[in-house]
VMD Tcl script that builds the backbone (N, CA, C; Angstrom):
set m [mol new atoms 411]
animate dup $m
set s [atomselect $m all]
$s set {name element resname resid chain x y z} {
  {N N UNK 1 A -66.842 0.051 -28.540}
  {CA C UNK 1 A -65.587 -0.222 -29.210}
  {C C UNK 1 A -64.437 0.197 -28.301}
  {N N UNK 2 A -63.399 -0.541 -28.199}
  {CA C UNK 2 A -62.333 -0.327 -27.555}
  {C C UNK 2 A -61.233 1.236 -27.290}
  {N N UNK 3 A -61.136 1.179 -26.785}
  {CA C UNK 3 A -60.447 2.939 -27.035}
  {C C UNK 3 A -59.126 2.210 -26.712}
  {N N UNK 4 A -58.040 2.242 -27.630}
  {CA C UNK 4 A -56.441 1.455 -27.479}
  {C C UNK 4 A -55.656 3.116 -27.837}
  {N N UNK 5 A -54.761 2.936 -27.399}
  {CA C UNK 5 A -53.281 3.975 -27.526}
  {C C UNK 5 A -52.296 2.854 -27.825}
  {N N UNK 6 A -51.889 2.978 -29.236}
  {CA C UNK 6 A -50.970 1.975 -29.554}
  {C C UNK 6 A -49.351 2.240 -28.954}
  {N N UNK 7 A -49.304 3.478 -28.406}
  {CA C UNK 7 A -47.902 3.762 -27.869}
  {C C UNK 7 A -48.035 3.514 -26.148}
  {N N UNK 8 A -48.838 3.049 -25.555}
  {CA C UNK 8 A -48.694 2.944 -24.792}
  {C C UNK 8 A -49.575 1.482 -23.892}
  {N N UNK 9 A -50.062 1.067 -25.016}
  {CA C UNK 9 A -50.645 -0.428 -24.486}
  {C C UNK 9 A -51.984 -0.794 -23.968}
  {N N UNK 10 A -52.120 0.704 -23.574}
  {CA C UNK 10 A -53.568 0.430 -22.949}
  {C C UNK 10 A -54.838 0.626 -23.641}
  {N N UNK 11 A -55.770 -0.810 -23.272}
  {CA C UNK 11 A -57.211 -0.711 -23.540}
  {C C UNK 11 A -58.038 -0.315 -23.060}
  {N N UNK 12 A -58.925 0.668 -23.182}
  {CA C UNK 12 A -59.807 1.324 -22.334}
  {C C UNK 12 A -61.578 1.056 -22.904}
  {N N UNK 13 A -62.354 0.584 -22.348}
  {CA C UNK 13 A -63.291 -0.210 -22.689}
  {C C UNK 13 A -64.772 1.026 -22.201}
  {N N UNK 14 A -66.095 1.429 -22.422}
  {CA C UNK 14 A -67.227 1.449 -21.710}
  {C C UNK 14 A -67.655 0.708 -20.998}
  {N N UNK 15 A -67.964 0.945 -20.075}
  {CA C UNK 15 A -68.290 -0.246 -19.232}
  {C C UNK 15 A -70.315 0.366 -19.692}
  {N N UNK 16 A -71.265 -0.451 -18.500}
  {CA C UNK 16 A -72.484 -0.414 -18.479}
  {C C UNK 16 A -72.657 -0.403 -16.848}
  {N N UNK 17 A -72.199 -0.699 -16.249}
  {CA C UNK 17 A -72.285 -0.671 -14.643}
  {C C UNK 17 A -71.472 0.558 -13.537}
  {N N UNK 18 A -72.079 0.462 -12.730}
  {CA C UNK 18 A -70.697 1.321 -11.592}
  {C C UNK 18 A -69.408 0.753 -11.372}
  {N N UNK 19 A -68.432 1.815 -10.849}
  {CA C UNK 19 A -67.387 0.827 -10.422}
  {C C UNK 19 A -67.259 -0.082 -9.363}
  {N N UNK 20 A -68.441 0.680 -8.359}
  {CA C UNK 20 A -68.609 -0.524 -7.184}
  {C C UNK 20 A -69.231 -1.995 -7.579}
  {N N UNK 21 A -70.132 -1.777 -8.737}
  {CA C UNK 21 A -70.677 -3.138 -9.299}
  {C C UNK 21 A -69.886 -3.584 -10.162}
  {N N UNK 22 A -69.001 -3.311 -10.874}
  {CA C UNK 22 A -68.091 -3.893 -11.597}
  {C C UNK 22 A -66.894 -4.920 -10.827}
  {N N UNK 23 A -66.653 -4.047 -9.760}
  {CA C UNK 23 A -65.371 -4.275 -8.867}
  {C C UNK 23 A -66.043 -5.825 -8.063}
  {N N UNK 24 A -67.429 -5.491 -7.986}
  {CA C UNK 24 A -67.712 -6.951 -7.405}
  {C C UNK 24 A -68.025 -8.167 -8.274}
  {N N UNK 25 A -68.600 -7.500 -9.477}
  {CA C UNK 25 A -68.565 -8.823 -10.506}
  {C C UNK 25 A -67.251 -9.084 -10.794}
  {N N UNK 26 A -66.264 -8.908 -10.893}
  {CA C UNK 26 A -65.086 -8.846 -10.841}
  {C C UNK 26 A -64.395 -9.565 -9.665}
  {N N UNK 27 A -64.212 -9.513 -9.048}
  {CA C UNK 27 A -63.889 -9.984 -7.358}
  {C C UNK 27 A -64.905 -11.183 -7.262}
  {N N UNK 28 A -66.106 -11.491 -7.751}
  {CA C UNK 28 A -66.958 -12.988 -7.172}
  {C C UNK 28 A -66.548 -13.683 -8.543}
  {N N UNK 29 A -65.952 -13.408 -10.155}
  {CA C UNK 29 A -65.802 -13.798 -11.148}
  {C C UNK 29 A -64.294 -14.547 -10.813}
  {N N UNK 30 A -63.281 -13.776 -10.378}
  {CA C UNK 30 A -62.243 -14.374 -10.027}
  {C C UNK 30 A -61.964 -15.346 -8.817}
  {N N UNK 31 A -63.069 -15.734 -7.699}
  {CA C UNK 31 A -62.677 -16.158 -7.066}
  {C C UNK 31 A -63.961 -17.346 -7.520}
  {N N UNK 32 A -64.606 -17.480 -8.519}
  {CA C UNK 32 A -65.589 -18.861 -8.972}
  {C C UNK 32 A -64.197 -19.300 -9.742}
  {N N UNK 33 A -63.677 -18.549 -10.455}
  {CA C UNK 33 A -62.481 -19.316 -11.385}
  {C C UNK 33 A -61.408 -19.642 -10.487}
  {N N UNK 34 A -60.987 -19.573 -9.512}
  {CA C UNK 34 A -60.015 -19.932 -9.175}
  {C C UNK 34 A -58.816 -19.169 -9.016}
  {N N UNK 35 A -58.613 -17.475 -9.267}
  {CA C UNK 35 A -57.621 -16.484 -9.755}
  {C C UNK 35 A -57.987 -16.148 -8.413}
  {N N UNK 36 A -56.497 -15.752 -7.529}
  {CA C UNK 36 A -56.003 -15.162 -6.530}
  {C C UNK 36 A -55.988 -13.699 -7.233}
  {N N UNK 37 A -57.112 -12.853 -5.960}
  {CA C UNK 37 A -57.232 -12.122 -5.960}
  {C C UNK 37 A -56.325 -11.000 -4.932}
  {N N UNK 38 A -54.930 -10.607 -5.452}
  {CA C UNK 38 A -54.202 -10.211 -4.290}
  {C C UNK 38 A -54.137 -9.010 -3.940}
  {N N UNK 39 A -54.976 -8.286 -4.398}
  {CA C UNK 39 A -54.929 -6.676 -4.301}
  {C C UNK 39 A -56.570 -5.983 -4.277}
  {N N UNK 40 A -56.586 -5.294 -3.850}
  {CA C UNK 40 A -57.820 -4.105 -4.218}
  {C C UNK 40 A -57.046 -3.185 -3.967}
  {N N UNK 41 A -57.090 -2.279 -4.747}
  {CA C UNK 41 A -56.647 -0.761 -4.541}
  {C C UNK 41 A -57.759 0.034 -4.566}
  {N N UNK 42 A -58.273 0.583 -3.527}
  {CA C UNK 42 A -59.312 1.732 -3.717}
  {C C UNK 42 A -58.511 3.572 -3.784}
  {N N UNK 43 A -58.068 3.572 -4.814}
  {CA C UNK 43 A -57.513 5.154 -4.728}
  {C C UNK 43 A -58.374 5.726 -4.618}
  {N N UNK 44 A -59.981 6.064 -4.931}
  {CA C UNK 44 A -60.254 7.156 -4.508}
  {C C UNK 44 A -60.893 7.074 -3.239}
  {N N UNK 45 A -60.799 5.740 -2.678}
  {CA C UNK 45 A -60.946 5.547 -1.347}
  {C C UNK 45 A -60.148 6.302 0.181}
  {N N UNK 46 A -58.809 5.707 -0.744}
  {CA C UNK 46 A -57.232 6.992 -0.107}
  {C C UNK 46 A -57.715 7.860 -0.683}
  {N N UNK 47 A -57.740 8.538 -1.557}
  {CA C UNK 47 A -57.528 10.600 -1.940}
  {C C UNK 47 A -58.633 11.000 -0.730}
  {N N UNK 48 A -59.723 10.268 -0.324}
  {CA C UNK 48 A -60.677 10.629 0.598}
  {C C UNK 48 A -60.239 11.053 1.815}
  {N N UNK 49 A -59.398 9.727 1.992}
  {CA C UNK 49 A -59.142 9.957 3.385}
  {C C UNK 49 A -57.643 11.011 3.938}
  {N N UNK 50 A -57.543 11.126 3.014}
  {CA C UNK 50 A -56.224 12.131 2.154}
  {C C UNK 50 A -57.233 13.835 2.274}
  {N N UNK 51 A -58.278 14.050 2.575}
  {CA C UNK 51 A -58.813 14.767 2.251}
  {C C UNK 51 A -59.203 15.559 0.931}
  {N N UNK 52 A -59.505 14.514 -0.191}
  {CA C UNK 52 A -59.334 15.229 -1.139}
  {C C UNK 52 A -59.931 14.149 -2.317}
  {N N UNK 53 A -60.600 14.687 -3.072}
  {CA C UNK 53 A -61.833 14.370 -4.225}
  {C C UNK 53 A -61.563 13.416 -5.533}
  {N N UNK 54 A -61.795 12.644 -5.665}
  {CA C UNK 54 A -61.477 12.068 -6.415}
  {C C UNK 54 A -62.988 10.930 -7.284}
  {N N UNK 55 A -62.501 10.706 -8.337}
  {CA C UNK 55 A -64.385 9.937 -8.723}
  {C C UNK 55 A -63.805 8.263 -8.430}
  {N N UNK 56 A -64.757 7.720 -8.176}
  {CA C UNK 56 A -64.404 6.235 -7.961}
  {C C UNK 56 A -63.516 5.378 -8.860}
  {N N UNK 57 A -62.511 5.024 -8.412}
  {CA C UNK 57 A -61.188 4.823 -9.386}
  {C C UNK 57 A -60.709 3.355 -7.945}
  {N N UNK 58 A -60.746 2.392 -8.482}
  {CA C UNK 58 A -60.310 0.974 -7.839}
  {C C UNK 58 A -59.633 0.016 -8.807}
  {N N UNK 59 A -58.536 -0.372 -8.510}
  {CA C UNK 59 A -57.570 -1.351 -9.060}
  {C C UNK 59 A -57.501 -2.394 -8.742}
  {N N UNK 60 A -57.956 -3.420 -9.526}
  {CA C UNK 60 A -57.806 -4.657 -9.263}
  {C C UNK 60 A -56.453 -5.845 -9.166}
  {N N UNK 61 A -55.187 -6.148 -8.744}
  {CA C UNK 61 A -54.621 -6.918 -9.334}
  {C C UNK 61 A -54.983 -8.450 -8.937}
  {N N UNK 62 A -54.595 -9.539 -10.009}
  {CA C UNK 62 A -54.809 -10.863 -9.663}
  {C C UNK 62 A -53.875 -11.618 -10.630}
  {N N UNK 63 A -54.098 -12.705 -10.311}
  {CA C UNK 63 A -53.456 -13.908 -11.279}
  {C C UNK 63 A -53.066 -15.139 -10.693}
  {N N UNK 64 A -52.593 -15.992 -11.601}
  {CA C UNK 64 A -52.428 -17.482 -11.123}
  {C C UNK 64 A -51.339 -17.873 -11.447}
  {N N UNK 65 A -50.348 -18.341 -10.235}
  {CA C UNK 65 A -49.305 -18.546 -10.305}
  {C C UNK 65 A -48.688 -19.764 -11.098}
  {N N UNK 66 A -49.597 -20.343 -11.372}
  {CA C UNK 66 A -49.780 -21.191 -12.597}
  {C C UNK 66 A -49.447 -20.976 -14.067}
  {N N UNK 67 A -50.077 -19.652 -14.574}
  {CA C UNK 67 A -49.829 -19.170 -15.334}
  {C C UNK 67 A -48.511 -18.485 -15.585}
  {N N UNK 68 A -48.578 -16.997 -14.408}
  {CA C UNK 68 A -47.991 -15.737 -14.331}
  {C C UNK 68 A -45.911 -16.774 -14.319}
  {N N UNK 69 A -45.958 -17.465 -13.223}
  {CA C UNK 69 A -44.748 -17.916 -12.920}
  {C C UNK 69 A -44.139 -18.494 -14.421}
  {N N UNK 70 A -44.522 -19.277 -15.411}
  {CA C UNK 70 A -43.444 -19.476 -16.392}
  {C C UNK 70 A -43.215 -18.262 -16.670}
  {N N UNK 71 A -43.931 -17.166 -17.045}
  {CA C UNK 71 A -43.972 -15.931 -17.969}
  {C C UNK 71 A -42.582 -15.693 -17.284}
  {N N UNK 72 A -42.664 -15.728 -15.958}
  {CA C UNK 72 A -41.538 -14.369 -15.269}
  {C C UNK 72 A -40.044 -14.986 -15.625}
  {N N UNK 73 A -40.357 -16.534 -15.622}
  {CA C UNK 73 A -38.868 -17.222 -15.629}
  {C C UNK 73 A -38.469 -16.987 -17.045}
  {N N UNK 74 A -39.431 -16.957 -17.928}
  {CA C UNK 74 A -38.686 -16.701 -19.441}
  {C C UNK 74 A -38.359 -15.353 -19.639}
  {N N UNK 75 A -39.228 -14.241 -19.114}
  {CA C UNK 75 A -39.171 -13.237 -19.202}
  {C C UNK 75 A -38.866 -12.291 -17.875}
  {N N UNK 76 A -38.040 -12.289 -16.705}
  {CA C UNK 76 A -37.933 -12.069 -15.980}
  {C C UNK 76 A -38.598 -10.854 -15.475}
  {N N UNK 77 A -38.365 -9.552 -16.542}
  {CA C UNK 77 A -38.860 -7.932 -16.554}
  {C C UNK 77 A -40.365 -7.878 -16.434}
  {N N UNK 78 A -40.937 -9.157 -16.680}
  {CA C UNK 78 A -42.545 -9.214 -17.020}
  {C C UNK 78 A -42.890 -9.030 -15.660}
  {N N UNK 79 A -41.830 -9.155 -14.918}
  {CA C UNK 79 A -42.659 -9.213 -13.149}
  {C C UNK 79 A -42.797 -7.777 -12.746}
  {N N UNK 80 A -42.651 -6.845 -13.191}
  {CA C UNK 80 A -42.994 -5.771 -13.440}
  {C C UNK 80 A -44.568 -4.919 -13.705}
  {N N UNK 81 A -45.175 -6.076 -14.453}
  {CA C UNK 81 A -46.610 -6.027 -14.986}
  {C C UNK 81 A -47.285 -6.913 -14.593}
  {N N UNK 82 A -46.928 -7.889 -13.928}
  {CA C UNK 82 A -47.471 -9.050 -13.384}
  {C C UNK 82 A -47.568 -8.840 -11.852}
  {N N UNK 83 A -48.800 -9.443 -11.056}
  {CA C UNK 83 A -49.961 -9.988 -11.755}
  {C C UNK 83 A -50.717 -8.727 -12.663}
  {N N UNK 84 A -51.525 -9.893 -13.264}
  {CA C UNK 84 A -51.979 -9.039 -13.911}
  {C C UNK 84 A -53.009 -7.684 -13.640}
  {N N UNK 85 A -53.221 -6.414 -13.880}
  {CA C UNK 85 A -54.402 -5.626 -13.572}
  {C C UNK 85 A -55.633 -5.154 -14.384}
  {N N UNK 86 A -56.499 -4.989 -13.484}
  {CA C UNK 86 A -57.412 -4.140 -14.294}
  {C C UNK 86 A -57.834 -2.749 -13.277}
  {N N UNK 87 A -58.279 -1.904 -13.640}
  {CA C UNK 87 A -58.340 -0.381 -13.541}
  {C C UNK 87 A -60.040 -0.322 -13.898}
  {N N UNK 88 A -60.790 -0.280 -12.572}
  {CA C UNK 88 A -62.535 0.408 -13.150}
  {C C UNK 88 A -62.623 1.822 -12.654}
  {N N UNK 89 A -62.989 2.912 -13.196}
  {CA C UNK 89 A -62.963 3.620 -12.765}
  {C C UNK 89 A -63.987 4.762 -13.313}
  {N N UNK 90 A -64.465 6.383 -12.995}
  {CA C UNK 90 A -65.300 6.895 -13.519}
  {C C UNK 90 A -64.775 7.952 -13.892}
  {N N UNK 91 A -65.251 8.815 -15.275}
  {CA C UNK 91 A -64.175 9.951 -15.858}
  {C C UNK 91 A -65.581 10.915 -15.060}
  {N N UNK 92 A -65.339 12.292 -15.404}
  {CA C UNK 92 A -65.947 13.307 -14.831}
  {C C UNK 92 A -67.068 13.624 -15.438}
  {N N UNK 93 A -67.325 13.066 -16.084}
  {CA C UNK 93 A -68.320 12.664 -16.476}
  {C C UNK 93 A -69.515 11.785 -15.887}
  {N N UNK 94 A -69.190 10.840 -15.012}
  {CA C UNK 94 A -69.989 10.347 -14.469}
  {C C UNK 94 A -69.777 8.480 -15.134}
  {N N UNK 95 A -69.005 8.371 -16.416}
  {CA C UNK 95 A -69.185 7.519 -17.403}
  {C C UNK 95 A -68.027 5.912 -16.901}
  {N N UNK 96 A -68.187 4.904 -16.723}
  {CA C UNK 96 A -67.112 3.945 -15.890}
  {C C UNK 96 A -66.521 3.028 -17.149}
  {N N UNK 97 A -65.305 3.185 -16.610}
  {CA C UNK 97 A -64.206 2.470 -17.894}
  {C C UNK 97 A -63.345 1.515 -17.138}
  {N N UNK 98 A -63.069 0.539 -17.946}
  {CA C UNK 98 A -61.957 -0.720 -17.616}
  {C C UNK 98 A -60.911 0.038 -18.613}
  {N N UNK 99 A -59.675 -0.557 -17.668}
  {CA C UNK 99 A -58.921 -0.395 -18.465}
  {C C UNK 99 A -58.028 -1.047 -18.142}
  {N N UNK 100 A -57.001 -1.708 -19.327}
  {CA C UNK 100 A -55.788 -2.714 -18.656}
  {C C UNK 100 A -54.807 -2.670 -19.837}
  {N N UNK 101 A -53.767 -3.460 -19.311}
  {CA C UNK 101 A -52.472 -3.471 -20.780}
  {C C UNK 101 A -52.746 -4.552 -21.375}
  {N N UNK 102 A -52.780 -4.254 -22.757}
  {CA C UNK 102 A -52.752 -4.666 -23.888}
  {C C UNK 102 A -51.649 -6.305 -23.693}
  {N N UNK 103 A -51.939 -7.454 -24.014}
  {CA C UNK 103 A -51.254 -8.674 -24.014}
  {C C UNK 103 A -50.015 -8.591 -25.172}
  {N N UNK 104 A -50.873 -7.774 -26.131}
  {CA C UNK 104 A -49.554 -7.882 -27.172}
  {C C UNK 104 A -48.701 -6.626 -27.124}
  {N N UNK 105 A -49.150 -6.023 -26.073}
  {CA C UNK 105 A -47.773 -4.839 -25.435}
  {C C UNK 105 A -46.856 -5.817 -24.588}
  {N N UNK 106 A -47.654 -6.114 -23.810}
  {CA C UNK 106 A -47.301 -7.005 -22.774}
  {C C UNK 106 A -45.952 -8.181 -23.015}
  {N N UNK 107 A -46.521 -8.658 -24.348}
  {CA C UNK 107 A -45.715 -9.398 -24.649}
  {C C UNK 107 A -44.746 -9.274 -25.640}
  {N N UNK 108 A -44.719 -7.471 -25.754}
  {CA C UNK 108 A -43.776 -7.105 -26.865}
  {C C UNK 108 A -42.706 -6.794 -25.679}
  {N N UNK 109 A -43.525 -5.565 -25.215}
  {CA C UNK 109 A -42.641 -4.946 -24.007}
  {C C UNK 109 A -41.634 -6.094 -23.471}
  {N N UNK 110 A -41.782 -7.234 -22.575}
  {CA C UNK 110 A -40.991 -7.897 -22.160}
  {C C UNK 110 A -40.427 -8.619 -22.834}
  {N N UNK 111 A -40.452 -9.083 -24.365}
  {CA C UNK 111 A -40.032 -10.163 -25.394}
  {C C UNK 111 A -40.602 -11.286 -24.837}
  {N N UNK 112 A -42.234 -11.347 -24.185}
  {CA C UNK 112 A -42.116 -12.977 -23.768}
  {C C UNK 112 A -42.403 -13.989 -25.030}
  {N N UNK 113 A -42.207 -15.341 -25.096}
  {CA C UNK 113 A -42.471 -16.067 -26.185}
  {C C UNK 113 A -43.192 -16.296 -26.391}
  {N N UNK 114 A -43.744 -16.259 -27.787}
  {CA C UNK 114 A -45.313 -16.286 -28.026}
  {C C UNK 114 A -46.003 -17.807 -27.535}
  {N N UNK 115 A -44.999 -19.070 -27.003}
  {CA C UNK 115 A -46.027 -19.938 -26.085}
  {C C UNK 115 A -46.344 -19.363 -25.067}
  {N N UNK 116 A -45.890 -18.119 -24.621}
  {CA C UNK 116 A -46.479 -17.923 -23.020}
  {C C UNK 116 A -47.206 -16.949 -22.988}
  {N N UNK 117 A -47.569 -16.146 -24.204}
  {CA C UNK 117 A -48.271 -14.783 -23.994}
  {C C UNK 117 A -49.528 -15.233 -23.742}
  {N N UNK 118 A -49.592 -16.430 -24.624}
  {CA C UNK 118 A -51.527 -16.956 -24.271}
  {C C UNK 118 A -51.781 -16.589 -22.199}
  {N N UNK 119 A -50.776 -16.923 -21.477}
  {CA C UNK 119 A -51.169 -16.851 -20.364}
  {C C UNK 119 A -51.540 -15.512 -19.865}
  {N N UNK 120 A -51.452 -14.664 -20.615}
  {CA C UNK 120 A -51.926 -13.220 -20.257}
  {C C UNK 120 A -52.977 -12.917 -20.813}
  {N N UNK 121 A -53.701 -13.739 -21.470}
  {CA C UNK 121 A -54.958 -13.414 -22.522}
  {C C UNK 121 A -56.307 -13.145 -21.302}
  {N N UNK 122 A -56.488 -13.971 -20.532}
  {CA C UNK 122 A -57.336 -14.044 -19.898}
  {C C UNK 122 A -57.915 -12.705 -19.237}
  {N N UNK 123 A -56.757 -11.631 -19.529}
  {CA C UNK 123 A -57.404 -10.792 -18.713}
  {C C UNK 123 A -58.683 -10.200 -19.960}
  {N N UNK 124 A -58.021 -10.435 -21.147}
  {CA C UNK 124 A -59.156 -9.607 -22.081}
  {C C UNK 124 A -60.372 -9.573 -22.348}
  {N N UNK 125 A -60.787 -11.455 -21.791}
  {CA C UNK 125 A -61.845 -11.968 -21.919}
  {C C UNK 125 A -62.395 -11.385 -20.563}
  {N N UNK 126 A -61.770 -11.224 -19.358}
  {CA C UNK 126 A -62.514 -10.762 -18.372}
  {C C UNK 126 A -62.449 -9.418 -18.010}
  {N N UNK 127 A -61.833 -8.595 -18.811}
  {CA C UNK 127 A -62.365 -7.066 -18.839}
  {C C UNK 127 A -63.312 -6.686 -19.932}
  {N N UNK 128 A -63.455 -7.777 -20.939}
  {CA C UNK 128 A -64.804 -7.390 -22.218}
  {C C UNK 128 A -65.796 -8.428 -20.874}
  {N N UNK 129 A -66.088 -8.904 -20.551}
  {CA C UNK 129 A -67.234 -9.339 -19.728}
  {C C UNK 129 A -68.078 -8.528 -18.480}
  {N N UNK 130 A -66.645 -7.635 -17.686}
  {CA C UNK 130 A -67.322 -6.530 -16.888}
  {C C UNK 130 A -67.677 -5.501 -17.691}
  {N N UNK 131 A -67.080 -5.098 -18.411}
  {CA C UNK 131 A -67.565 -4.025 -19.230}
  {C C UNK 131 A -68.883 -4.378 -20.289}
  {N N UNK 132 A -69.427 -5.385 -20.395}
  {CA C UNK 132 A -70.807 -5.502 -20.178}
  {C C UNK 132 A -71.669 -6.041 -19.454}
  {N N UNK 133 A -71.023 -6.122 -18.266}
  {CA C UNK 133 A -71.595 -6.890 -16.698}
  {C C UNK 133 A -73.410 -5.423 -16.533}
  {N N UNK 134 A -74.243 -6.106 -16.353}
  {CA C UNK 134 A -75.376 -5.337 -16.133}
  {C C UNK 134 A -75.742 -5.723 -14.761}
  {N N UNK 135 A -75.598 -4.444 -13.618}
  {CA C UNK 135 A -75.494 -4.883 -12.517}
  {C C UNK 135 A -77.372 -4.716 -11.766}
  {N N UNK 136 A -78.300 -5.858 -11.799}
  {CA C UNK 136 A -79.571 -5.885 -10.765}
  {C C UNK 136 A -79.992 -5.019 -10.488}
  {N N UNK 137 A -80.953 -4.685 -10.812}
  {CA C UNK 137 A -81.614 -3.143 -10.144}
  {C C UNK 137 A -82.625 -3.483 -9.214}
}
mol reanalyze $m
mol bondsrecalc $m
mol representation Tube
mol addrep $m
C-alpha cells in the first residue's frame, strides 16, 4: 500500500527489487516507450566519492516533450517539477522504495488544467510497475 504525505505530495511505494534492478527496469522501460531519459542521478554514487556513506539512493528524471511542453506553457511554474522524477532508493534498513510527486499535487501546486494533468499520470503507472518489477535470479 502506498505510503502518501498529503502535505507534501509525495508517494512512497515498497518496492520488491534492488535499486540497481529497479533503476534498470526503469531505464530499458523508458527507452522501449519512447520517454527521454535525461538524467540519472546516482547520489549515493557522489556521497562515495565525497568520501562518505550513504545506502543506494538514484534519481531518475525523464519525460516527453510531447507531453511535459503544453503543461509548462499553461502552467509555466510546473517547469519546476518537470521532467518528471522518480527516486529508488534503500532506507537503513536494507528495504527499496520509489518515490515520486503525487499528479494531483502536481497539478494543484501549479494550477495546471485538469486537460493537462492527464500528461503527468504516466509516471504512476510506471512507479506501481517497478515497485513490483521482480528482478531474475
Amino acid at each position: 500500500m502506498p505510503n502518501t504525505s498529503s502535505d507534501n505530495g509525495i508517494i512512497r511505494l515498497p518496492a520488491t527489487s534492488s535499486v540497481d534492478a529497479i533503476v534498470e527496469f526503469l531505464t530499458t522501460t523508458l527507452h522501449a516507450g519512447g520517454i527521454t531519459l535525461f538524467a540519472l542521478i546516482d547520489h549515493s554514487g557522489e556521497a562515495k566519492k565525497a568520501g562518505l556513506t550513504m545506502p543506494p539512493t538514484k534519481l531518475l528524471i525523464f519525460g516527453n516533450p510531447k507531453g511535459g511542453t503544453p503543461v509548462m506553457l499553461a502552467a509555466p511554474s510546473s517547469a519546476l517539477d518537470l521532467p518528471l522524477k522518480i527516486l529508488v532508493s534503500e532506507d537503513d534498513a536494507g528495504h527499496t522504495w520509489i518515490s515520486y510527486n503525487a499528479t494531483e499535487y502536481l497539478a494543484h501546486r501549479h494550477n495546471i488544467p485538469d486537460t493537462l494533468s492527464a500528461n503527468l499520470k504516466p509516471v504512476e503507472a510506471l512507479a506501481t510497475r517497478a515497485a513490483h518489477f521482480s528482478a531474475p535470479v
